[in-house]
C-alpha positions in Angstrom: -22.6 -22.6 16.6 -19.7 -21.7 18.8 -18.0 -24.5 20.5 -16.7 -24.1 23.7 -13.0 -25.1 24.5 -12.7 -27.1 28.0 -10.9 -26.0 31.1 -7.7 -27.7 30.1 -7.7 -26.5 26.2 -8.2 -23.0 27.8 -5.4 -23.3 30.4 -3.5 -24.4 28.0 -3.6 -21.9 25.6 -2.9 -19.1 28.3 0.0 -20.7 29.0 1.0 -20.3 25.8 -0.3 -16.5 25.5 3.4 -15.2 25.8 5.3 -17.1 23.4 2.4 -16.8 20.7 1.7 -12.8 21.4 6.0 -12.7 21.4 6.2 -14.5 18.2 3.4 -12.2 16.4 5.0 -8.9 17.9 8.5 -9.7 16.3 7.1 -10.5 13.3 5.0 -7.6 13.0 6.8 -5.1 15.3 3.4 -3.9 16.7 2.2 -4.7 20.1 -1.4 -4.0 19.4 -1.4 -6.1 16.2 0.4 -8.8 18.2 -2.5 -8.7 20.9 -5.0 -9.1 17.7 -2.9 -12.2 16.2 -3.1 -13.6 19.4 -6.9 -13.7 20.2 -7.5 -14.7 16.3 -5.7 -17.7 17.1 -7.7 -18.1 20.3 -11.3 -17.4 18.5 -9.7 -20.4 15.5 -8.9 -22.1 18.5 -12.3 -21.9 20.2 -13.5 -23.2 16.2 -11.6 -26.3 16.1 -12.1 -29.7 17.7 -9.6 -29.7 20.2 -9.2 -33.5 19.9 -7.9 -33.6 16.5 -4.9 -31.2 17.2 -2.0 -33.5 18.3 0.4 -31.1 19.2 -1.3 -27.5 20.9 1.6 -25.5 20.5 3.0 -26.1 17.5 -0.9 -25.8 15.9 -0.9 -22.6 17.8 2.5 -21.9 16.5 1.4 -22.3 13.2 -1.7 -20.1 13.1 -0.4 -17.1 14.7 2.5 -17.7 12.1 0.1 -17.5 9.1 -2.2 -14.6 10.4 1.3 -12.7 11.0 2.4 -13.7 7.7 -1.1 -12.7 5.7 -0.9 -9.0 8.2 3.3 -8.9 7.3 1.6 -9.3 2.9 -0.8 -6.6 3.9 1.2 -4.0 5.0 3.4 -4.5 2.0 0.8 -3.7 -0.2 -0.5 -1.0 2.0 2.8 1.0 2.8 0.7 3.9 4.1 -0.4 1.4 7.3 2.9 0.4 8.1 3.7 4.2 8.5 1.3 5.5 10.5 1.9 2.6 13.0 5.9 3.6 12.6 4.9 6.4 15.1 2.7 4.4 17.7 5.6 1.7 18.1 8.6 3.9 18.7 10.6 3.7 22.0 12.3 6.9 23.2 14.1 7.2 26.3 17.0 9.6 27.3 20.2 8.3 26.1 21.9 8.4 29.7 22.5 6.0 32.5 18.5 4.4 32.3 16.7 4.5 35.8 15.0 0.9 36.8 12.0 1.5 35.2 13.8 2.8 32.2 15.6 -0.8 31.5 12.4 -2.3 30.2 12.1 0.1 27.8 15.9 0.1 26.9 15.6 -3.5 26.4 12.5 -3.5 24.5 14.3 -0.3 22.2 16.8 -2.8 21.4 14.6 -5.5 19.9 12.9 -3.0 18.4 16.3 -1.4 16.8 16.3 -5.5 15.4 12.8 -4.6 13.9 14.3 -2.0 12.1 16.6 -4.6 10.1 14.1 -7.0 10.1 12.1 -4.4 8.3 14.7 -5.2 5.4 13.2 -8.6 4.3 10.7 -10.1 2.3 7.6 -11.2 4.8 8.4 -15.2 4.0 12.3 -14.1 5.3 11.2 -12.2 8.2 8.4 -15.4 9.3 11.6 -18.2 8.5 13.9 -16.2 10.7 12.1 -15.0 13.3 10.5 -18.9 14.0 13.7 -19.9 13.1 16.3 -18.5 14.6 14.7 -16.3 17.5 11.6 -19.5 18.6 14.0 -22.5 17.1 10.6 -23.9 15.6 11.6 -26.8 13.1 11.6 -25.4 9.2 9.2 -28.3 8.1 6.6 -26.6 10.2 7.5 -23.6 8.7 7.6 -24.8 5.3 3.8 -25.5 5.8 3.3 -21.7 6.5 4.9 -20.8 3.2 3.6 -23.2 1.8 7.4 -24.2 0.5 9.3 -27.5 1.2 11.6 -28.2 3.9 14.9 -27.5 1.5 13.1 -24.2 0.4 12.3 -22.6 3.5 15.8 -23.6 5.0 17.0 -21.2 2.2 14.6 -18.6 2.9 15.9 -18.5 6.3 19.7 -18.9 5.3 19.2 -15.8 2.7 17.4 -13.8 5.8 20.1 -14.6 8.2 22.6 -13.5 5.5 20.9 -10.2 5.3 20.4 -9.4 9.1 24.2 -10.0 10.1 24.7 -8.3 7.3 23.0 -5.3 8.3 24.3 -5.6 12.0 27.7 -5.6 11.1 27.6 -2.2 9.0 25.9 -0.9 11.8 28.4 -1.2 14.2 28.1 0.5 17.9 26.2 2.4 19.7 29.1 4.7 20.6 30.7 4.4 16.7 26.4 5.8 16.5 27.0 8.7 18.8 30.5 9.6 17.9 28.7 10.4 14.2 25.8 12.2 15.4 27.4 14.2 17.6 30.0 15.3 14.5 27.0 16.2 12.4 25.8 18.4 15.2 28.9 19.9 15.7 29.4 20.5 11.8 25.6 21.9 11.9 26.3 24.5 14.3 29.8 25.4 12.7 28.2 25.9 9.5 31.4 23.3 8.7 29.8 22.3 5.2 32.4 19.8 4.0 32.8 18.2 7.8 28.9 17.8 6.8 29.7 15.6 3.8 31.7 14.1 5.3 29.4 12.3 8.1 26.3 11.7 5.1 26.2 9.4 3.1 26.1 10.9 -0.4 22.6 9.3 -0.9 21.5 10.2 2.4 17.5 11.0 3.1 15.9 13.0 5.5 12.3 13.0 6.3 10.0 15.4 7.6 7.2 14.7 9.5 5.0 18.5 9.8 1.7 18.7 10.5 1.6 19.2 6.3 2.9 16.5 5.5 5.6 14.9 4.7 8.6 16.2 2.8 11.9 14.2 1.7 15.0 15.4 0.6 17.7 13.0 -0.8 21.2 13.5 -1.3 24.4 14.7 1.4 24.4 18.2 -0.7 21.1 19.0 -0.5 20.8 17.9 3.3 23.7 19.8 4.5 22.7 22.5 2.7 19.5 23.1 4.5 21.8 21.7 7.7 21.2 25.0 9.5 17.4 23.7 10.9 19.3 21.4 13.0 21.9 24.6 14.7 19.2 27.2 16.3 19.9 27.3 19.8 16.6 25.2 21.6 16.1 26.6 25.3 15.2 22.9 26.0 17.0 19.3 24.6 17.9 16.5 25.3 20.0 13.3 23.5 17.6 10.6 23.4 17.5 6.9 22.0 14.7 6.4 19.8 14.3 2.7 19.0 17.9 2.0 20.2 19.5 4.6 17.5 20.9 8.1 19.1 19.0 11.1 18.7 17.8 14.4 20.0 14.6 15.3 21.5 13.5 19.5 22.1 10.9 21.2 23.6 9.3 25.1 23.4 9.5 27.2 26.0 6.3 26.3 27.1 7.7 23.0 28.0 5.3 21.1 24.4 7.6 18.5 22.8 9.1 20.7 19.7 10.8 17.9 17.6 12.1 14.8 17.6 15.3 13.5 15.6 16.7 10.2 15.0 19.7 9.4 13.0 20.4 6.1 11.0 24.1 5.3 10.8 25.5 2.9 8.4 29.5 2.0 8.4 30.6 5.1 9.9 27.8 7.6 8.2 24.4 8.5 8.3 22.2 7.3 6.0 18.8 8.6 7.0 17.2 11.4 9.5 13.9 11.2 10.5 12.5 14.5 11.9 9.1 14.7 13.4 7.8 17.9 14.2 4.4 17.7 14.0 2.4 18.3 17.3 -0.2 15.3 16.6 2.5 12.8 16.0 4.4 14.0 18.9 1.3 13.6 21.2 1.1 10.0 19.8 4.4 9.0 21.1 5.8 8.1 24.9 8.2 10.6 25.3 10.7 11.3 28.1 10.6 14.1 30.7 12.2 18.0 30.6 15.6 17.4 32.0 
């Protein structure tokens, strides 16, 4: 039989709703599976004797922290989820001076450009840091997620930590970003093949999202060899930031998005382009406006 929480358990959960669904999103990096996290932890919530939880937010805390963390496993072993999600969470505005209802989305490109590195770590790093260091909750609490001591987890967090500023200071800038993509565009349409290896990083991949399939090519010589896909002349473009990270958005003629390209930069070259051109992937994303 379903209990049913009182008027002040229920308040005090939605007051709550925030943090909880804002803990689960940068764990995850999905808004949607965020919103499920949440109401599991509500429906537990709704199971459990509300007098035997001492401390609401930290019980909620923990929850959400283990159905991230079980979600966070999944994925892992299901790298074809994660992918297809990839598309539905991506954040692409132009990559000019943001109008006000632009800054949201600028701000939330940003955390999501920090997904991107969290991306990097095991699930039990990403959980440590991201209760850690982004929602200060104490490691002993999350030592009972893991299921690891106190000393343990503080090391799980200290190696995540490690790995993030790690990442973030090979990444540098978004200008250092631009300055990069805008030589491998200039080297593209020059035909300049050694100016092209010289912006790649010699194990550089690109990806191509067509309505196919997907097709990946790995290494600088191979990439700038087929370099000329990114020098026809588009009637419509437009620089974009896509998650944060420079790139180019163009349209056909008849105004349909025609690609969309972002570039991964990594101490001073790129390591990764991710092309999508395929019309049903497109349509899944919020893209901006024909200039």
């Amino acid at each position: 039989m379903t209990a049913h929480p009182s008027g002040l358990v229920t308040a005090a959960f939605e007051a709550q709703r925030d943090r909880l669904r804002a803990v689960a999103y940068r764990v995850l990096g999905s808004h949607a599976d965020a919103e499920d996290v949440v109401q599991e932890a509500w429906m537990r919530l709704v199971r459990q004797d509300a007098a035997t939880i001492g401390n609401l937010a930290g019980w909620l805390t923990t929850v959400v922290g283990r159905i991230s963390l079980d979600l966070l496993r999944s994925r892992r072993a299901h790298p074809e989820i994660a992918y297809e999600q990839e598309f539905a969470n991506l954040v692409v505005i132009p990559d000019d001076d943001p109008a006000p209802d632009e800054q949201a989305a600028l701000a939330d490109s940003v955390g999501l450009a920090l997904l991107v590195v969290l991306d990097s770590l095991t699930p039990s790093e990403r959980l440590a840091f991201v209760l850690h260091d982004m929602f200060a909750v104490p490691f002993h609490e999350i030592g009972r997620i893991l299921g690891k001591s106190t000393a343990a987890t503080k090391m799980v967090a200290s190696r995540a930590r490690r790995k993030v500023h790690a990442t973030d200071r090979r990444a540098g800038s978004g200008r250092e970003h631009r300055e990069v993509v805008q030589a491998f565009g200039a080297a593209a349409r020059s035909g300049d093949f050694e100016a092209l290896l010289r912006v790649l990083d010699p194990n550089v991949e690109l990806t191509v999202d067509t309505s196919d399939g997907v097709v990946v090519t790995l290494g600088a010589t191979k990439v700038a060899s087929g370099a000329r896909m990114f020098s026809g002349e588009v009637a419509r473009h437009r620089p974009v930031l896509v998650n944060g990270i420079p790139g180019h958005l163009s349209w056909r003629p008849d105004g349909t998005p025609l690609s969309l390209i972002a570039f991964t930069v990594v101490e001073g070259r790129i390591t990764g382009i991710h092309i999508v051109v395929d019309p049903a992937k497109l349509a899944s994303i919020h893209l901006p406006a024909e200039t």
